[in-house]
ZAKE-847180 format. One line per field, with one value per residue (C-alpha): residue number from 1; residue in one letter; chain; x, y, z. Coordinates in Angstrom, 1 decimal, padded with zeros to 4 digits, always signed. Layout:
<vexkols>
n (NUM|...)
res (A|...)
chain (A|...)
u (X|...)
v (Y|...)
w (Z|...)
</vexkols>
This chain:
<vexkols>
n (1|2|3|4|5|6|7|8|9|10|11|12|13|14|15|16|17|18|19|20|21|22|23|24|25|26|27|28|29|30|31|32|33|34|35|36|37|38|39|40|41|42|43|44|45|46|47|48|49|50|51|52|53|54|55|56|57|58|59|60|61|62|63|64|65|66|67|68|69|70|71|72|73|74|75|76|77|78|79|80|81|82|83|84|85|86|87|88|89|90|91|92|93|94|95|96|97|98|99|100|101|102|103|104|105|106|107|108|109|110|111|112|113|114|115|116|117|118|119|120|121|122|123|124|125|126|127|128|129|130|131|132|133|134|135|136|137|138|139|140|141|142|143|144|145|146|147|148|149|150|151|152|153|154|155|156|157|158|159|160|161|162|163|164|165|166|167|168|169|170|171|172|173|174|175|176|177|178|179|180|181|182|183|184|185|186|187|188|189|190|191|192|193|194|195|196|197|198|199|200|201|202|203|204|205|206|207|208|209|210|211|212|213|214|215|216|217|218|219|220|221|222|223|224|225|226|227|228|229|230|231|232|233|234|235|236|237|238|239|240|241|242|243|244|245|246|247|248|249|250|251|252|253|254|255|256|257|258|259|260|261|262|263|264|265|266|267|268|269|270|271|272|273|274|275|276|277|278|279|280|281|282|283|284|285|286|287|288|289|290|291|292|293|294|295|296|297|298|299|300|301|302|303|304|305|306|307|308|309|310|311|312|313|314|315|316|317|318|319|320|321|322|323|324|325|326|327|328|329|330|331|332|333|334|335|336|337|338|339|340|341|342|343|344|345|346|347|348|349|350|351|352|353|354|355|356|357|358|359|360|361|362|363|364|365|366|367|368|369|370|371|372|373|374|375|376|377|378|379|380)
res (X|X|X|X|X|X|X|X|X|X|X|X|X|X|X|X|X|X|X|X|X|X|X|X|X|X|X|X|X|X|X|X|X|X|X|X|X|X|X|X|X|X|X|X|X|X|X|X|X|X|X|X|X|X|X|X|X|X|X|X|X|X|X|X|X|X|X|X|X|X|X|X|X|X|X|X|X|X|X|X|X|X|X|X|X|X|X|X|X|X|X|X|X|X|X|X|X|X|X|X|X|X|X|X|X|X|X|X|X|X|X|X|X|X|X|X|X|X|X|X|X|X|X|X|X|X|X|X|X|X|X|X|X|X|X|X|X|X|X|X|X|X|X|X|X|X|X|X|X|X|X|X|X|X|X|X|X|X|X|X|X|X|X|X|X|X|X|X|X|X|X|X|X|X|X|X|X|X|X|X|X|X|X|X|X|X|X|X|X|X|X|X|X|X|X|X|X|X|X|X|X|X|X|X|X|X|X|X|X|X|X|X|X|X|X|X|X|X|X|X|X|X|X|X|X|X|X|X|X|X|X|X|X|X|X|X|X|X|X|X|X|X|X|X|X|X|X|X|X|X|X|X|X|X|X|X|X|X|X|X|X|X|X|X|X|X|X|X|X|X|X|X|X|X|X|X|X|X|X|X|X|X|X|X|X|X|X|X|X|X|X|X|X|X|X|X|X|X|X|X|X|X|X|X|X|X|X|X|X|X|X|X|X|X|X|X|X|X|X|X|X|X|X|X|X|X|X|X|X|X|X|X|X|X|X|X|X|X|X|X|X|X|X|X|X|X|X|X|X|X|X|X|X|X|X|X|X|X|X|X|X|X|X|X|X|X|X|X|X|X|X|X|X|X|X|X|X|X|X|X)
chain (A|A|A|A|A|A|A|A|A|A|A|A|A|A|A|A|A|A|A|A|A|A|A|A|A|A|A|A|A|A|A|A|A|A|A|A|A|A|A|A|A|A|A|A|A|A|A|A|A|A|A|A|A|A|A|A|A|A|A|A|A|A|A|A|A|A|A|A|A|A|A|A|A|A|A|A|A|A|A|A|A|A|A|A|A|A|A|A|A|A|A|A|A|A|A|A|A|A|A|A|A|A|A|A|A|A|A|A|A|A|A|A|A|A|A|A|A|A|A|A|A|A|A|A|A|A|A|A|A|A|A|A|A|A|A|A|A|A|A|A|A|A|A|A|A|A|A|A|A|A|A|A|A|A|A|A|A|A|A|A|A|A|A|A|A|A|A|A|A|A|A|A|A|A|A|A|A|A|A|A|A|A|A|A|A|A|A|A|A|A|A|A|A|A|A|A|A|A|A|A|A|A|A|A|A|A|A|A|A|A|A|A|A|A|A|A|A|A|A|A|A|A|A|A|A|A|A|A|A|A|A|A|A|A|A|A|A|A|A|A|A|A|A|A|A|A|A|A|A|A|A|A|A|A|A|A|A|A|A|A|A|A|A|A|A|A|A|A|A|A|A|A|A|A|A|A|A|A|A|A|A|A|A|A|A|A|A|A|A|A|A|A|A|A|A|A|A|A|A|A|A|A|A|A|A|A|A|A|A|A|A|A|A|A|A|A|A|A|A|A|A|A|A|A|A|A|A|A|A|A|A|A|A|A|A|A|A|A|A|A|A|A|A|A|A|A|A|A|A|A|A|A|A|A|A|A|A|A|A|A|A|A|A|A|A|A|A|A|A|A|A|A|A|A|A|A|A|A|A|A)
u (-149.2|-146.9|-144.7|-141.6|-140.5|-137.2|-136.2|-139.1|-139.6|-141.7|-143.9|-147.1|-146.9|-146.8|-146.6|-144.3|-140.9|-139.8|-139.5|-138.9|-135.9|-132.9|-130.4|-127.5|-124.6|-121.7|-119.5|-115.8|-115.8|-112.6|-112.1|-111.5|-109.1|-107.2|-106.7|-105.7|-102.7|-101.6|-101.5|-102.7|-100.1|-100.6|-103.7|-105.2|-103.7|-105.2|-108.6|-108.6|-108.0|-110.4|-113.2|-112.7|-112.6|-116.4|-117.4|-115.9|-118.1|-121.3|-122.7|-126.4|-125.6|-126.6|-125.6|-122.6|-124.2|-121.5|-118.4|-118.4|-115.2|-115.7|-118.9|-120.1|-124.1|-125.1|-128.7|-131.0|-134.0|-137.0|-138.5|-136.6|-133.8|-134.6|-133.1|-131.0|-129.6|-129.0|-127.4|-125.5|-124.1|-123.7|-121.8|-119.4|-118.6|-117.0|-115.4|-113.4|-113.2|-111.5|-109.5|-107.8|-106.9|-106.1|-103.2|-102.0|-102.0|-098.7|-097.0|-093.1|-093.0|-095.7|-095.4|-097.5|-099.3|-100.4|-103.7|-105.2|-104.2|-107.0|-110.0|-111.3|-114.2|-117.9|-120.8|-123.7|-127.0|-130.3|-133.1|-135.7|-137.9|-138.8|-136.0|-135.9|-132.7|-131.8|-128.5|-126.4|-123.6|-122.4|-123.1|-126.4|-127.6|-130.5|-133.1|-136.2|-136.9|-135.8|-132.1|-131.8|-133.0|-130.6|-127.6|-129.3|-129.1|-125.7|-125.2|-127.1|-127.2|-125.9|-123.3|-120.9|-118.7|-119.4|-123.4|-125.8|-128.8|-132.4|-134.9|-138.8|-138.9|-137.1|-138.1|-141.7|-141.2|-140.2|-141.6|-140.6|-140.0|-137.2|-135.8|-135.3|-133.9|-131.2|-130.2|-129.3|-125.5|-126.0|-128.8|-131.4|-131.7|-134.5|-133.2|-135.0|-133.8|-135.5|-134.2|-135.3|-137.6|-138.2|-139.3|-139.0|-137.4|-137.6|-134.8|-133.3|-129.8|-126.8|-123.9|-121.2|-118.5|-119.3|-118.5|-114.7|-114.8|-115.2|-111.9|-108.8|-105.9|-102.8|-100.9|-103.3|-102.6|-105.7|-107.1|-110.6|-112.3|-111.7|-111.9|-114.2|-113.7|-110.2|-108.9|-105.0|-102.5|-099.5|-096.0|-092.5|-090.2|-087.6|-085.9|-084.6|-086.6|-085.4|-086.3|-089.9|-090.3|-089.6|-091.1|-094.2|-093.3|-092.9|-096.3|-095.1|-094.6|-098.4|-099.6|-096.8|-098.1|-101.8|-104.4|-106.1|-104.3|-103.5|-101.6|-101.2|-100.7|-099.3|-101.8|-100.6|-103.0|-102.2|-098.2|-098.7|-100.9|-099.7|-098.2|-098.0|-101.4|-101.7|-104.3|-104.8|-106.5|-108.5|-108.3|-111.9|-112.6|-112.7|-110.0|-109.0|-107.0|-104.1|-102.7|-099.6|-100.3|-097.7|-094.2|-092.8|-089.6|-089.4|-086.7|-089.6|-090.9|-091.6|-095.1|-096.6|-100.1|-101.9|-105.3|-108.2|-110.6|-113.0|-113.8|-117.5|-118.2|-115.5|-115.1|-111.8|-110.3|-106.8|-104.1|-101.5|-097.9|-096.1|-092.6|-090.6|-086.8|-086.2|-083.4|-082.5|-086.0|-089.2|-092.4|-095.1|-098.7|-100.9|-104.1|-107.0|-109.4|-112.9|-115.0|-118.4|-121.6|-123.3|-127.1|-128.3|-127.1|-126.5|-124.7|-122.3|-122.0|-121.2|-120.0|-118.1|-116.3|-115.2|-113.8|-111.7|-110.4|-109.2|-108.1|-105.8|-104.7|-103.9|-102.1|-099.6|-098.5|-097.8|-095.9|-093.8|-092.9|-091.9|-090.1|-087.9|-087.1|-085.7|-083.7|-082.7|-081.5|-079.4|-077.4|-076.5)
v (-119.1|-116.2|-116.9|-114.9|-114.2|-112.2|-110.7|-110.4|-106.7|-104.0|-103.3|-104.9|-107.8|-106.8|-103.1|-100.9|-099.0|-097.7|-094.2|-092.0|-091.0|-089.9|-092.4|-090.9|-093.3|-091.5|-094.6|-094.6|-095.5|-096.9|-098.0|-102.0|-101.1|-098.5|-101.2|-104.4|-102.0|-100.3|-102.8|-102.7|-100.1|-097.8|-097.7|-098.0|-095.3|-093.1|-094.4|-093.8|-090.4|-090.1|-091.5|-089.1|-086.7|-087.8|-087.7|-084.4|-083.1|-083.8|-080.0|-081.8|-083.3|-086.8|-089.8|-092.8|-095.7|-097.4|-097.5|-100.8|-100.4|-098.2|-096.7|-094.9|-095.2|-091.8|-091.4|-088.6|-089.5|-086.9|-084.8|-084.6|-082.1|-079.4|-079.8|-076.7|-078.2|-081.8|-080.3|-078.8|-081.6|-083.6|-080.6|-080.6|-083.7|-084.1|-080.9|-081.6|-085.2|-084.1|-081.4|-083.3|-085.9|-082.7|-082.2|-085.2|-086.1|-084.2|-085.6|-087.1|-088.8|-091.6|-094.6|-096.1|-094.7|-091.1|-091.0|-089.1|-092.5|-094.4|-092.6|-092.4|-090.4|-090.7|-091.7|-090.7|-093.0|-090.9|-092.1|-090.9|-094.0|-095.7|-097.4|-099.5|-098.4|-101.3|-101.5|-104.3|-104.1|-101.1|-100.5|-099.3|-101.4|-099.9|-102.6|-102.3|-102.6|-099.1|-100.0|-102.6|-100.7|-097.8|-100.6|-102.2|-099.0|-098.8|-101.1|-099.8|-099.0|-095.5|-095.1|-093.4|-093.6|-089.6|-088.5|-088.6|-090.8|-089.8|-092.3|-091.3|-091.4|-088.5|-086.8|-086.5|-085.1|-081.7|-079.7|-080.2|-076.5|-076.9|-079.8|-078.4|-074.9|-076.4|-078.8|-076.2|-077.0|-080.3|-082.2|-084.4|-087.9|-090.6|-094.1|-097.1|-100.5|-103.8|-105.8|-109.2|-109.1|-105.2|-105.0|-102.0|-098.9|-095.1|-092.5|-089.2|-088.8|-086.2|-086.4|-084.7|-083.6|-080.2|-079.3|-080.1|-076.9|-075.6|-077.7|-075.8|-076.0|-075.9|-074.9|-071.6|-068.5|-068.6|-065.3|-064.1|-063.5|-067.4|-068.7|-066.7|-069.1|-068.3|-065.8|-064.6|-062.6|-061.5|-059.5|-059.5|-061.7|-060.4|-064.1|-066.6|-069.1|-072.0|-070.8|-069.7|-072.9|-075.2|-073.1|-073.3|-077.1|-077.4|-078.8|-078.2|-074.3|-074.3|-072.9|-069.9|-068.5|-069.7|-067.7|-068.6|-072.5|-073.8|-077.0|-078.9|-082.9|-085.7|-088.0|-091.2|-092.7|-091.5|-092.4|-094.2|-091.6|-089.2|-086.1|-085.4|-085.1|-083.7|-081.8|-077.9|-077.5|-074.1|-071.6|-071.6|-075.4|-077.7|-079.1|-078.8|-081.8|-080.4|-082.4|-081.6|-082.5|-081.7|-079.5|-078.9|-076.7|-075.1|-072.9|-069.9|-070.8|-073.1|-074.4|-076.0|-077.4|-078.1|-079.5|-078.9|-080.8|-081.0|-077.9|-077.4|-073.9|-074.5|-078.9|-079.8|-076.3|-075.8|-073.4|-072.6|-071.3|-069.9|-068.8|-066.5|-065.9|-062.3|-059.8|-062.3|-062.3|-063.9|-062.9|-065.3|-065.2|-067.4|-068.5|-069.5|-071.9|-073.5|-075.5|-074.7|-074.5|-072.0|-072.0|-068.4|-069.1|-065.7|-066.7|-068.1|-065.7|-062.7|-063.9|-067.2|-065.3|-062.4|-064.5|-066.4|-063.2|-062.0|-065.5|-065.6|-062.0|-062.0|-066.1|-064.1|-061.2|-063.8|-066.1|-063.2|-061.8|-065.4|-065.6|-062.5|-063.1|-066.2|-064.7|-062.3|-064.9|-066.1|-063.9|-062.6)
w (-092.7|-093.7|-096.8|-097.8|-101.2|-102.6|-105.9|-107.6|-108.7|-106.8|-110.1|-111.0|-113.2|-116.8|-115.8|-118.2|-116.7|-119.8|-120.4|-123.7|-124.4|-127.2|-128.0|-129.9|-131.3|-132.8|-134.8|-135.9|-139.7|-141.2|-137.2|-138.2|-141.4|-139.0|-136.2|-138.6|-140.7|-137.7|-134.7|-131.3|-130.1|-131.8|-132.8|-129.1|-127.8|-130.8|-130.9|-126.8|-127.5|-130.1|-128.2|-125.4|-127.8|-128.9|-125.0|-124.6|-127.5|-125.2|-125.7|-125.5|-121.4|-122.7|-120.3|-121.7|-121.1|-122.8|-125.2|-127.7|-129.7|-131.8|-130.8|-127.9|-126.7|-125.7|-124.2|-122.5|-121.0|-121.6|-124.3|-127.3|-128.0|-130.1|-134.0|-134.0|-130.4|-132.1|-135.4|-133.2|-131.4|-134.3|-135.5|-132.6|-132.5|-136.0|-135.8|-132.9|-134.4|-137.7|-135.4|-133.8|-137.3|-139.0|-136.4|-135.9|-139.2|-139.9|-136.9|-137.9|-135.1|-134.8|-136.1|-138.6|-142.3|-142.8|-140.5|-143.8|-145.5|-143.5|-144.0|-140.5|-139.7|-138.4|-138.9|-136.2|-135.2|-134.0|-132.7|-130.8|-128.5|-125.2|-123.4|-120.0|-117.6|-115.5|-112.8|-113.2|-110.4|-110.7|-114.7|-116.4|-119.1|-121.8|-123.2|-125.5|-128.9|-129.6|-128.1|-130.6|-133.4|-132.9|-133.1|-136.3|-138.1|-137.9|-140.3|-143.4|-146.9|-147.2|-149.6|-147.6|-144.1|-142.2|-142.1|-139.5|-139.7|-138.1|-137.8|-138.2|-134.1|-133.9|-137.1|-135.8|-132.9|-134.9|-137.4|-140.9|-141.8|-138.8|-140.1|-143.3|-142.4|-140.0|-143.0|-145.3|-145.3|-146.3|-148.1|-146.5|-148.3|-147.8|-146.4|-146.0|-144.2|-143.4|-140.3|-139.0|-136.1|-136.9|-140.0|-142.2|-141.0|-142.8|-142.0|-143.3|-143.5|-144.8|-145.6|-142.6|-145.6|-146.0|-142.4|-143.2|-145.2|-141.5|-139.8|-138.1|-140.9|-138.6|-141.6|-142.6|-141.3|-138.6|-139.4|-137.7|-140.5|-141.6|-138.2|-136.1|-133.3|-132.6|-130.0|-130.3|-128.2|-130.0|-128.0|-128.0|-125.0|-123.9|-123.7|-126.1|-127.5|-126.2|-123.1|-123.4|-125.3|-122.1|-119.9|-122.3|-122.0|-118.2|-117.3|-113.1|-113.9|-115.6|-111.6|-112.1|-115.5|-116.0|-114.8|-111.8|-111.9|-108.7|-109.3|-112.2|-111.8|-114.5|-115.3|-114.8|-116.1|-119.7|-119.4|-123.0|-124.5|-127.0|-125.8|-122.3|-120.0|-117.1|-114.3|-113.4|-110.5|-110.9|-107.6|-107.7|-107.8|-110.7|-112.7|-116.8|-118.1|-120.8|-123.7|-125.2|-128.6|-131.0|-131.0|-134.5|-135.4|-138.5|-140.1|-139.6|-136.4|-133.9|-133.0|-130.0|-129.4|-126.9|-126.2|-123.3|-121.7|-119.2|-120.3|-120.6|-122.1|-124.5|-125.1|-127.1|-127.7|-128.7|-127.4|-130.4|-129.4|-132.3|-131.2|-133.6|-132.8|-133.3|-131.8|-129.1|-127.8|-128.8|-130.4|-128.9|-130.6|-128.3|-130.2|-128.8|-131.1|-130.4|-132.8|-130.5|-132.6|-130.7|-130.8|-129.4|-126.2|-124.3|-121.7|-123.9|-126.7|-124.1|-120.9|-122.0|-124.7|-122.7|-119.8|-122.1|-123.6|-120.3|-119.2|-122.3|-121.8|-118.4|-119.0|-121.6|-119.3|-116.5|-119.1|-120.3|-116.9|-115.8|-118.9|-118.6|-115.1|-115.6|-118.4|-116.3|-113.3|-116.0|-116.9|-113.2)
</vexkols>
């Protein structure tokens, strides 16, 4: 007699489905403080940003599995990523972390302490192991041993709130002569942890300080030599300020000015975000997602930033308006910054940069034509 029986898995009893893979846990520190002194308000909408900010910084392609508060689970199933490639993440991310602090950080208008006030920064989990992927609904959930040892670490006894912490899983799976060449900016420490039910647990860590020497100063003059990372187009309007200024602020006239942008779209989504966010839909397919960060008006000049994503080659990069009133007209500089660690990537270095350059040059003739005939329509 035949018998029938469901949900039992396809595998052999006892049979092993995990696979190796990188887990990779980049932790807001200060994140509990920030919430309790601040209240929900605001301090949701700025840790929302923040966080995307982290998934943004994804240079490495790694998957979300998911996002716990104040921490998001990153993994990548495979061999391990090279050092130089994981510096570099972990590079990218605080960068484009403490960017976006830096600036918003001088902004009058929120609500709430000084963000420098609260200390928040990050602190960044590595581990290197075998992990189990299993669906649930429509969510993927990671088990092993090596899932729970990566959330373990995070609580630790480094003296300290931003570094990055590699276990001995990932450590031996590169040479040490690497290690310690792509650590030079920093100083590798020895750590040591035990935890119930996994015993004791050897790490390297470093501090993630010295990098802030490396952090966009919106207040510097944002010279090349200081920030190498920065592309700039300077020229004279022939229209008042007030008027570039909104049409720099019109998200809907974005398609009229910005190379190659189709449409651009409010994100309704983000109605109680800071700034204003909204879609470009590229000619070519694709879509970049703008942020209007920050508009400040000085007796000197008056400053607009904005903020891109969804941007691979360049993740988290910042367009700079400065407007100076001069002879009736305008001289914009349009700046161009990116915190991208690049790791002798060719494609990058040569094509990404010069397609930028033209995208930027060819954005500022079409924003000062559109400027000047408006001004023009006006005074007919």
């Amino acid at each position: 007699m035949e018998s029938t029986v469901t949900n039992i898995s396809l595998a052999p009893q006892g049979a092993d489905d995990s696979q190796p893979a990188l887990l990779f846990i980049p932790d807001i520190s200060g994140f509990t403080r920030f919430m309790h002194e601040n209240g929900v308000q605001y301090s949701r909408n700025l840790i929302a940003d923040l966080l995307e900010i982290i998934i943004e910084a994804n240079i490495l392609n790694m998957e979300v599995c998911e996002i716990q508060g104040d921490a998001i689970l990153f993994y990548k199933l495979g061999d391990p990523p090279a050092i130089e490639q994981l510096v570099s993440q972990c590079k990218q991310i605080f960068l484009d972390f403490q960017n976006y602090l830096r600036i918003m950080d001088r902004d009058d208008h929120l609500s709430g302490p000084k963000l420098s006030d609260n200390k928040l920064t990050l602190k960044i989990v590595v581990h290197y192991g075998r992990i189990s992927v299993t669906q649930i609904r429509d969510h993927i959930k990671l088990m092993g041993t090596d899932v729970i040892l990566a959330h373990r670490l995070l609580k630790n006894s480094i003296e300290g709130s931003e570094y990055v912490l590699l276990t001995e899983g990932y450590l031996n799976t590169q040479k040490p002569e690497a290690i310690e060449r792509n650590f030079e900016w920093s100083q590798l420490k020895d750590g040591m942890n035990s935890y119930e039910h996994v015993g004791d647990i050897r790490y390297k860590y470093a501090f993630l300080t010295p990098l802030r020497l490396l952090v966009t100063d919106p207040e510097a003059d944002h010279t090349h030599k200081k920030y190498p990372n920065t592309f700039s187009v300077t020229d004279h309007i022939n229209a008042p300020v007030d008027l570039v200024l909104r049409v720099i602020q019109n998200y809907r006239l974005k398609p009229k000015w910005m190379h190659r942008v189709k449409n651009a779209h409010f994100d309704t989504k983000k109605v109680n975000r800071i700034g204003t966010n909204y879609f470009c839909e590229m000619e070519k397919g694709g879509t970049i997602e703008l942020q209007m960060l920050q508009s400040r008006i000085t007796e000197e000049k008056i400053e607009v930033i904005e903020k891109m994503a969804n941007f691979k080659m360049f993740p988290n990069s910042l367009i700079f308006y400065f407007l100076y009133e001069e002879d009736g007209g305008t001289n914009l500089t349009l700046e161009f910054h990116y915190s991208r660690v690049s790791v002798g990537d060719y494609f990058y270095d040569n094509f990404g940069r010069k397609q930028i350059k033209g995208f930027m040059k060819v954005s500022f003739l079409r924003l000062k034509a559109l400027c000047e005939k408006l001004h023009r329509n006006r005074l007919a």
